[in-house]
C-alpha positions as CSV (number, residue, x, y, z in Angstrom):
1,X,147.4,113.7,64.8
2,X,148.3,117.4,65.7
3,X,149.1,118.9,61.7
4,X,149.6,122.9,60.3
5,X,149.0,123.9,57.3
6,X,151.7,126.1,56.5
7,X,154.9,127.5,58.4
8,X,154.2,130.6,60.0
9,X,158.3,132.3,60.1
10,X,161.5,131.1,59.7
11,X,164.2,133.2,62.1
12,X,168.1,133.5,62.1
13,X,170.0,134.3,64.6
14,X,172.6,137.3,62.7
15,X,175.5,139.4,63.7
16,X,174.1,142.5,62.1
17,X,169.8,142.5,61.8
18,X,170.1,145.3,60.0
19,X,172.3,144.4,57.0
20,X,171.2,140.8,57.3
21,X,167.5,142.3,56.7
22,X,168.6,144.6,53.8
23,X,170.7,141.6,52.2
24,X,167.4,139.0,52.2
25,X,164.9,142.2,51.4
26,X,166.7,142.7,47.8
27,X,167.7,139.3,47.2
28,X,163.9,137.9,47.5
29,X,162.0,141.1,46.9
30,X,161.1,140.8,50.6
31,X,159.2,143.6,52.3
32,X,159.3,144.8,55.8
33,X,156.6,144.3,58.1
34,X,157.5,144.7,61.9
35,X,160.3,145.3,64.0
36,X,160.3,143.8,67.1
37,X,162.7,143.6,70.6
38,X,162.8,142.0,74.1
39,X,165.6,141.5,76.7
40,X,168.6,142.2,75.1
41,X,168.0,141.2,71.1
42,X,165.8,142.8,68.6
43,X,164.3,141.5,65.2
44,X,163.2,142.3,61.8
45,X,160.4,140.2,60.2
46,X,160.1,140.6,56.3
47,X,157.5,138.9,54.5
48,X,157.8,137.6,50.9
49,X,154.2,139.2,49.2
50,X,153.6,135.8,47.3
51,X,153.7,133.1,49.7
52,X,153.2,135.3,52.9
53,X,156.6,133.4,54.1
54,X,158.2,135.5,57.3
55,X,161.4,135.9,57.4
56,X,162.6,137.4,60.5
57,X,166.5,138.1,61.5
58,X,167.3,138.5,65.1
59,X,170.4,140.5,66.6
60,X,171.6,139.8,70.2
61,X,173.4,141.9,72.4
62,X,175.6,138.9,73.1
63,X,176.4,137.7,70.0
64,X,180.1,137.5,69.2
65,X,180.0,138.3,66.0
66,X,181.3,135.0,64.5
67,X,181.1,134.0,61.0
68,X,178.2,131.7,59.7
69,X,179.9,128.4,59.1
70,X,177.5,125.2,58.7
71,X,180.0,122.6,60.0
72,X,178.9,124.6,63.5
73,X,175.8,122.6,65.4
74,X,172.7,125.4,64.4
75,X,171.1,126.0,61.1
76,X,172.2,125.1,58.1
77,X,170.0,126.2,55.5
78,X,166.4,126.4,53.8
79,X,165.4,125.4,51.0
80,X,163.1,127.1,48.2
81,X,161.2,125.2,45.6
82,X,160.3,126.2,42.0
83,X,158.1,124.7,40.1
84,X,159.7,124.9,36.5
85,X,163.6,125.0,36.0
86,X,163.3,128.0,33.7
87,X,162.3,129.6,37.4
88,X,165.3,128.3,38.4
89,X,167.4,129.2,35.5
90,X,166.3,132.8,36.6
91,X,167.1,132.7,39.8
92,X,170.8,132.3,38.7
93,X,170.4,134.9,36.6
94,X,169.4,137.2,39.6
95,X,172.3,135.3,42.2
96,X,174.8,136.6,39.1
97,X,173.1,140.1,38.8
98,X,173.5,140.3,42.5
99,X,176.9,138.8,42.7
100,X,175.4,135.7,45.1
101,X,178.1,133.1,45.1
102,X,176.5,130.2,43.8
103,X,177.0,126.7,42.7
104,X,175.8,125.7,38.9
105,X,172.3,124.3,38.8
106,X,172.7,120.2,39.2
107,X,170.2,117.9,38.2
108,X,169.2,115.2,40.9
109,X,166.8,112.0,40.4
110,X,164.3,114.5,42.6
111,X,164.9,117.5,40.7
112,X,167.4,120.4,39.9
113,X,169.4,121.8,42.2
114,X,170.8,125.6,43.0
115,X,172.8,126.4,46.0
């Protein structure tokens, strides 16, 4: 059976690379580590220092500039895990420092929850 054993990048598709970039960089400590283009769209790929996750936001000439709304076919989310919900606790202290609308933390038969 064909396996990895890690994902290599994770990429979004954004109306502004450049904000989008800054936004995710302080929000997750991320640090830039390549810029990259081809016909028509450019990228920025951040990396997160702990667990080497790339994060990369591209910009195309053609987007339309239309607000992110989940109910749309694309991508929905991602998901980060934590191992201890005093890590989580903290990262709603840091969504509230930052001004990150977020739900309140709710605990789930598989664990708790922050979105």
């Amino acid at each position: 059976m064909a396996t990895f054993s890690r994902v290599s990048h994770i990429s979004f598709s954004v109306r502004d690379a450049e904000a989008s970039a800054r936004w995710w960089a302080e929000l997750l400590e991320l640090t830039e580590i390549e810029r990259v283009a081809g016909h028509r769209w450019r990228g920025i790929l951040l990396m997160h220092r702990w667990s080497r996750t790339i994060i990369e936001f591209q910009q195309h000439d053609e987007n339309r500039g239309e607000a992110f709304d989940p109910r749309r076919t694309g991508f929905d989310h991602m998901g980060f895990k934590v191992d201890k919900r005093a890590e989580l606790d903290e990262w709603m202290a840091r969504f509230e420092l930052l001004g990150v609308t977020h739900s309140p933390i709710a605990d789930r038969e598989y664990g708790a929850v922050l979105t």
